[in-house]
Backbone as a printed PyTorch tensor [residue, N CA C, xyz], in Angstrom:
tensor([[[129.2710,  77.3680,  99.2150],
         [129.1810,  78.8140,  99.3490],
         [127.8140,  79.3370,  98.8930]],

        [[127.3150,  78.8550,  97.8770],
         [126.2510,  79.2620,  96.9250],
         [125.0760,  78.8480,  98.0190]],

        [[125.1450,  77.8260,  99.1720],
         [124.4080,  77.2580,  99.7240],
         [123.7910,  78.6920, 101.2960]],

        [[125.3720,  79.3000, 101.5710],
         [125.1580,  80.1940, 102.3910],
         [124.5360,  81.4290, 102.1870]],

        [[124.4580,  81.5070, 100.7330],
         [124.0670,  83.0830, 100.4260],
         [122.8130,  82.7830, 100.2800]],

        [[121.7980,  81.1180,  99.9580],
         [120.6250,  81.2980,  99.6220],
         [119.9230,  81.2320, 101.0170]],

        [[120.6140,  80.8310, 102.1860],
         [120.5320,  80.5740, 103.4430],
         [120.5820,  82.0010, 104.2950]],

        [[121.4870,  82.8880, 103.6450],
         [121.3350,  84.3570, 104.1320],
         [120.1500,  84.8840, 103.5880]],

        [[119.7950,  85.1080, 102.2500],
         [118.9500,  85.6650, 101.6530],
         [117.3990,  84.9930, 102.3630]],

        [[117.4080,  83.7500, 102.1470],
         [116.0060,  83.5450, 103.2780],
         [115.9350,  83.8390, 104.7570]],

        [[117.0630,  83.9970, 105.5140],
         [116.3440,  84.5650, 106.7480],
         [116.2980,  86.1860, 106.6090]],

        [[117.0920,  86.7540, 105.8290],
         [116.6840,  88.2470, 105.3110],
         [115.2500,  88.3290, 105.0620]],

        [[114.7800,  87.6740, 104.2550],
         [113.3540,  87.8460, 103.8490],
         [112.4720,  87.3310, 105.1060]],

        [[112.9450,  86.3510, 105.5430],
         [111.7740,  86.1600, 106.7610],
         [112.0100,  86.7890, 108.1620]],

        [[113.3070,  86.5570, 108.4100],
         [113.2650,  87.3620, 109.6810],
         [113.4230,  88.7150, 110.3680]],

        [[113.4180,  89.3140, 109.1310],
         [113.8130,  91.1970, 108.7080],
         [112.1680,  91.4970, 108.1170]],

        [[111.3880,  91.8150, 108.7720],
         [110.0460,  91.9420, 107.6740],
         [109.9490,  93.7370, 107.7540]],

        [[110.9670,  94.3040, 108.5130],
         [111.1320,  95.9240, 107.7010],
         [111.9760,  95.5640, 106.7820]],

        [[112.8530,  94.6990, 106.1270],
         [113.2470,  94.9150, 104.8240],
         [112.1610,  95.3800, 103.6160]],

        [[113.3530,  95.7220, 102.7790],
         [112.2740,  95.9050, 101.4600],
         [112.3030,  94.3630, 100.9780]],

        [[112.9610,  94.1060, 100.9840],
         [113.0080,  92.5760,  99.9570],
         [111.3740,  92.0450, 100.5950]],

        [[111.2620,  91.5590, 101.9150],
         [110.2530,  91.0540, 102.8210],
         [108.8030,  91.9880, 101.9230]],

        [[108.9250,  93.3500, 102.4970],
         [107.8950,  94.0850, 101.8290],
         [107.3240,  94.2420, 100.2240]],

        [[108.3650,  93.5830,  99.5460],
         [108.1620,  93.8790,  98.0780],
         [107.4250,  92.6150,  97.3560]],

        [[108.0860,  91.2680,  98.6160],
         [107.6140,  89.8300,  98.3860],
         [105.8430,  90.2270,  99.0060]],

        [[105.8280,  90.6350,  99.9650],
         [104.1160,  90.5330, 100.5220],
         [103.1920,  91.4220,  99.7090]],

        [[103.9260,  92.0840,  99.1020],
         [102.6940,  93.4690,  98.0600],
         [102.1680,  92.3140,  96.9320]],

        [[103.7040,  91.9000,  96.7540],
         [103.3780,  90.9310,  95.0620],
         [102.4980,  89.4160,  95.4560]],

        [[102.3870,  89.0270,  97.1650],
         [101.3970,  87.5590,  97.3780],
         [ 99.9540,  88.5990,  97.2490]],

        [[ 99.6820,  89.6460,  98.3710],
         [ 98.7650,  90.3360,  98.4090],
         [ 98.2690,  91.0710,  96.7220]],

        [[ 98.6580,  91.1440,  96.1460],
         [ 98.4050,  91.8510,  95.2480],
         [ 97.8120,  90.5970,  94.0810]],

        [[ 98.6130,  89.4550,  94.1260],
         [ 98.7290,  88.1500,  93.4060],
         [ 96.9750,  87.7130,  93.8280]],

        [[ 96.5760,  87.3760,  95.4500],
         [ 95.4050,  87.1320,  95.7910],
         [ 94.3050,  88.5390,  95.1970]],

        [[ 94.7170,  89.4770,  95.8030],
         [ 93.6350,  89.9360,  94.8290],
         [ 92.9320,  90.2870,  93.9190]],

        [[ 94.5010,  90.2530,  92.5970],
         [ 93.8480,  89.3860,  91.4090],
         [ 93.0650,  88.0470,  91.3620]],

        [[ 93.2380,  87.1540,  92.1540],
         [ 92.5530,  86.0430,  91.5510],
         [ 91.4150,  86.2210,  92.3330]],

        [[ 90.8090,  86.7860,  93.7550],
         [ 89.9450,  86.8810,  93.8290],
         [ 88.5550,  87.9750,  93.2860]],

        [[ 89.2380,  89.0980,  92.7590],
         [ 88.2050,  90.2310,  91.6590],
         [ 88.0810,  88.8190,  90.1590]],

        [[ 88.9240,  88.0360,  89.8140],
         [ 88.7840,  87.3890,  88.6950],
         [ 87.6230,  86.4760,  88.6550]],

        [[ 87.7150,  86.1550,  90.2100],
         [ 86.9120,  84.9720,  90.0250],
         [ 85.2510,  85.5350,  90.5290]],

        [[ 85.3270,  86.7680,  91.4320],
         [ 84.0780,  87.0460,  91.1970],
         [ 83.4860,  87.7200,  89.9130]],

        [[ 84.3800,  88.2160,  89.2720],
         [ 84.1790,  89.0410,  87.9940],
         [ 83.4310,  87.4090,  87.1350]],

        [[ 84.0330,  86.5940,  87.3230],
         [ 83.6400,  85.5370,  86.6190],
         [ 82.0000,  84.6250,  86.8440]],

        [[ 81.4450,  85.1530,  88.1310],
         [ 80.6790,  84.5600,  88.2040],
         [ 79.3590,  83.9650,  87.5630]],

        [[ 79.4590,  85.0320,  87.1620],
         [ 77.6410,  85.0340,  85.7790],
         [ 78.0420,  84.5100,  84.4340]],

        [[ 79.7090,  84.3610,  84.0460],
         [ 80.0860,  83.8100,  82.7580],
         [ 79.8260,  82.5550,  82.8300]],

        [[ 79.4030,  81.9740,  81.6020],
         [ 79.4830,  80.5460,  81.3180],
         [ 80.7650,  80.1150,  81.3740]],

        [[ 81.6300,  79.4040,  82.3980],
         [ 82.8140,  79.0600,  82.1060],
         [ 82.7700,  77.5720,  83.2060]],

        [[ 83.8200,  76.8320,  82.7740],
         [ 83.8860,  75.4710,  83.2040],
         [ 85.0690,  76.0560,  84.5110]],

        [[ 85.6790,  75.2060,  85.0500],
         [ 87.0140,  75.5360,  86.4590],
         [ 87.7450,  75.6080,  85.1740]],

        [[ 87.8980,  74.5480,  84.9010],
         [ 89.1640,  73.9540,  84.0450],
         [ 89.9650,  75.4810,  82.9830]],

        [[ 88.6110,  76.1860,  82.7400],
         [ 89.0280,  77.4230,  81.5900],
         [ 89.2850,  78.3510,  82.6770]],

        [[ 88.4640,  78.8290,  83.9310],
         [ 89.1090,  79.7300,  85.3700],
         [ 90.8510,  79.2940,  85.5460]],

        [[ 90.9140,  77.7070,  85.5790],
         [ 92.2180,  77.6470,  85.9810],
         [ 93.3840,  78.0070,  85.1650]],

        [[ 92.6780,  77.8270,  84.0530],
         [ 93.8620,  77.8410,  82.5430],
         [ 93.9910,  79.8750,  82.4090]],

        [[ 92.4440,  80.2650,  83.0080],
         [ 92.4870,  82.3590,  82.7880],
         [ 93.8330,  82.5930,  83.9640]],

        [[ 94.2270,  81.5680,  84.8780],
         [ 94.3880,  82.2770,  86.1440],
         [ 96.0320,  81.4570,  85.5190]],

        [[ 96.8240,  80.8640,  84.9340],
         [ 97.5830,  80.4200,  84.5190],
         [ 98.0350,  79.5190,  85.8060]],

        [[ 97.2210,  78.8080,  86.6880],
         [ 97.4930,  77.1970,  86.9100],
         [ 97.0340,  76.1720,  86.6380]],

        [[ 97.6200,  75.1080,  87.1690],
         [ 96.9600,  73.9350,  86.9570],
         [ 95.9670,  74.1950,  87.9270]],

        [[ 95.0640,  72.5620,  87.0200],
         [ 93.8050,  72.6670,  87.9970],
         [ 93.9200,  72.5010,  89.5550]],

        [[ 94.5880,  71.5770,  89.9170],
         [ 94.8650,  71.1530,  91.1640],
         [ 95.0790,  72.4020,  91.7000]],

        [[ 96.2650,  72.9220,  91.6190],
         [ 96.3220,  74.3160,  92.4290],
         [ 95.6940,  75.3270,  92.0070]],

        [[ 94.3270,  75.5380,  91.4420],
         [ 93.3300,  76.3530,  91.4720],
         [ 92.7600,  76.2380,  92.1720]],

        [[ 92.2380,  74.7970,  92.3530],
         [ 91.0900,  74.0690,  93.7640],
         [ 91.8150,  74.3270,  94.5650]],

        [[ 93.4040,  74.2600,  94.7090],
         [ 93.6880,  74.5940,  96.6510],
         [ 93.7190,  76.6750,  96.8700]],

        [[ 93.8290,  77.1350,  95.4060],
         [ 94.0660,  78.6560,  95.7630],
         [ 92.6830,  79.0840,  95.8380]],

        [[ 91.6110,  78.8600,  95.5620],
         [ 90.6590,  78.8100,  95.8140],
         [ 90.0470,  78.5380,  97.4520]],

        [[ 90.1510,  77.3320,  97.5820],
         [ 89.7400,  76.9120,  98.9950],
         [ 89.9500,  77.7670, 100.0260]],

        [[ 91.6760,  78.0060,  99.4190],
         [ 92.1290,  78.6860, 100.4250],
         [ 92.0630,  79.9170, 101.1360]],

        [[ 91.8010,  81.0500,  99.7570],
         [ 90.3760,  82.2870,  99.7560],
         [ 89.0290,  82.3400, 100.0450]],

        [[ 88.5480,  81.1170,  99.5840],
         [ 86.8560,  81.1960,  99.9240],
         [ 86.5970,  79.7690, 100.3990]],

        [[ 87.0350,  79.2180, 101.3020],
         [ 86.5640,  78.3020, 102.3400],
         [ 85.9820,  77.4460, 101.8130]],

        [[ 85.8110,  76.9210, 100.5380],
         [ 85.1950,  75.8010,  99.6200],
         [ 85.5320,  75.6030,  98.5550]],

        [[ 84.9540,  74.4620,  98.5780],
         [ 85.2020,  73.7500,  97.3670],
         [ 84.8050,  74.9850,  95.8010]],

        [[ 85.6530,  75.0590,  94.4490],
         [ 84.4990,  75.9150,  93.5470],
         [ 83.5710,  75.7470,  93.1310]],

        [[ 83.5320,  74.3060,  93.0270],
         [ 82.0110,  73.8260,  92.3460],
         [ 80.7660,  73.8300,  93.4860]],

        [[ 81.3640,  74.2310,  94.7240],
         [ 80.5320,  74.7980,  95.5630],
         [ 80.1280,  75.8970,  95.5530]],

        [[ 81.2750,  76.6710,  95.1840],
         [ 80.7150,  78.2640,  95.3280],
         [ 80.1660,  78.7830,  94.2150]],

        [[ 80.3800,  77.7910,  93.2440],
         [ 79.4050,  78.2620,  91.9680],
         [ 78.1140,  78.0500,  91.8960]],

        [[ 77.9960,  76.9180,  92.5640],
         [ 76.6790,  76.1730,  92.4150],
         [ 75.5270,  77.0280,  93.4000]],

        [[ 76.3080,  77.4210,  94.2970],
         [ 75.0650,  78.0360,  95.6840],
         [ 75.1880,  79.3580,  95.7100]]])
């Protein structure tokens, strides 16, 4: 039973995108990215290593390098460096 309601509740959210549920989930990804991207340009001129960006942004490193990439098309130690 518990299996049908989590099975209702996800096509609610995906296939209803005038719901609120749908709308309340995309403010909080959108809103989520553009915290980390004002953070990380705010960060640029600081002396800081990834490792302390990833630990400000509360992930691991690994998924800093992919939330990263995935905003600015590179690697960070690319976009810091150039």
């Amino acid at each position: 039973m518990e299996g049908i309601k989590i099975n209702e509740l996800l096509n609610l959210i995906l296939f209803e995108p005038s719901s609120s549920i749908a709308q309340n989930l995309l403010q909080l990804i959108d809103n989520s990215k553009n915290e980390f991207v004002e953070h990380i340009q705010t960060s640029l001129f600081r002396n800081v290593t990834i490792d302390k960006l990833a630990t400000e942004c509360d992930m691991s490193l690994s998924t800093f390098k992919h939330t990263f990439h995935k905003y600015f098309h590179c690697a960070p130690h690319h976009w810091f460096v150039t």
